[in-house]
C-alpha positions, 0 to 999 in steps of 0.5 A, spaced: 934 428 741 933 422 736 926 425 734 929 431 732 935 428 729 930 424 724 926 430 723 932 434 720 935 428 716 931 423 715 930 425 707 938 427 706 940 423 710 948 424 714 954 425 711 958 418 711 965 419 714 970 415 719 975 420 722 972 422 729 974 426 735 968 429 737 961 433 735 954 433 737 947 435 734 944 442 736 939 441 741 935 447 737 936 445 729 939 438 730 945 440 726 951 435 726 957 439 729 963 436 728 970 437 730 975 440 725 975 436 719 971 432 720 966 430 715 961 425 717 959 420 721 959 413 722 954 408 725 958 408 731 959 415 732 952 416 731 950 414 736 956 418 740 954 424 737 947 423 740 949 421 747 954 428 746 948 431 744 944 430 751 950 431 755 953 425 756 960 423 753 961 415 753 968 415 751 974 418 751 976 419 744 983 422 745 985 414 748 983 410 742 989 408 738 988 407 730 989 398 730 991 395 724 986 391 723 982 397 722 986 399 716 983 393 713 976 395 715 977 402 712 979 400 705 973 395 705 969 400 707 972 405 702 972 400 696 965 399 698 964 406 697 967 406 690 964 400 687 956 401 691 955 408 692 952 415 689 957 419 694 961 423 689 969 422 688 971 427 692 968 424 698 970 418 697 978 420 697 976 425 703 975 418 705 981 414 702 986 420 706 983 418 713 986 412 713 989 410 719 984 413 724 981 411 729 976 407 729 970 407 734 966 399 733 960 398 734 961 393 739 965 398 744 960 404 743 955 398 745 960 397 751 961 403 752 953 405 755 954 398 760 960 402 764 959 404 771 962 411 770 963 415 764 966 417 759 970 411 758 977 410 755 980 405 751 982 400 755 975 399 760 971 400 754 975 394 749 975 390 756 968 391 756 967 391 748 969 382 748 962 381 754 958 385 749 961 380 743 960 374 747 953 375 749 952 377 741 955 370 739 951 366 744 945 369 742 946 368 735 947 361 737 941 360 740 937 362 734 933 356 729 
C-alpha cells in the first residue's frame, strides 16, 4: 500500500487538512477516499488512512473530543500556512473553519499501533499515548 501510495502521490503530494473522521486510499489506484467534507490529511491521519486502507482501524474516531489546546495548535498550523505556504487562500480559510476539530496527534496514533485489541477509543489510546512520550523524552535524553 505505501509503494502505491508514493507512486501516485509522490509528485503532487496530499492534500493538507485537520478535519478527520475516516478515509482510505484505494487499493487499485491509491486515490485518497475521504469522509464528507473532508480535504486532506494531516501526518497523523495519514497514517490512519494507510492502516484503513490495509483493513485495520487503529482508532475509534467518533470518540475523540476537540480539546483546547488543540484549538492553539490549529491556529499555528493555520498562521503557518499563511506566512510559509504556497497553498491557495481558499484552502487555507477551509482550514481556518475546521477550527474546533478533533485532532488525532501523532503521539496517539503511535500509541494506537501498541494496543492489544482495535480499534482503540479515546480513553485507552490517550492512556497509552503518555508511555509513548515518555519513551520519546527518555530517548531524547539519552542522546549526545
Amino acid at each position: 500500500m505505501c509503494r502505491l501510495v508514493w507512486d501516485r502521490h509522490a509528485a503532487e503530494g496530499l492534500p493538507y487538512a485537520i478535519r478527520y473522521h475516516s478515509g482510505r486510499f484505494d487499493p487499485t489506484t491509491a486515490e485518497l477516499l475521504l469522509d464528507n467534507n473532508a480535504v486532506g490529511l494531516t501526518c497523523a491521519t495519514f497514517i490512519l488512512v494507510v492502516y484503513a486502507s490495509c483493513g485495520i482501524q487503529l482508532i475509534l474516531s467518533k470518540s475523540w473530543p476537540p480539546r483546547e489546546d488543540d484549538m492553539k495548535w490549529h491556529d499555528s498550523i493555520v498562521d503557518a500556512l499563511e506566512k510559509h505556504s504556497t497553498a491557495p487562500a481558499q484552502h487555507i480559510e477551509t482550514l481556518r473553519l475546521e477550527k474546533g476539530c478533533a485532532r488525532f496527534r501523532p503521539e496517539e496514533v503511535s500509541a494506537a499501533c501498541l494496543l492489544e485489541e482495535s480499534p482503540g477509543s479515546f480513553e485507552h489510546v490517550v492512556k497509552a499515548s503518555h508511555k509513548v512520550l515518555e519513551e520519546l523524552a527518555a530517548i531524547q535524553l539519552a542522546s549526545p
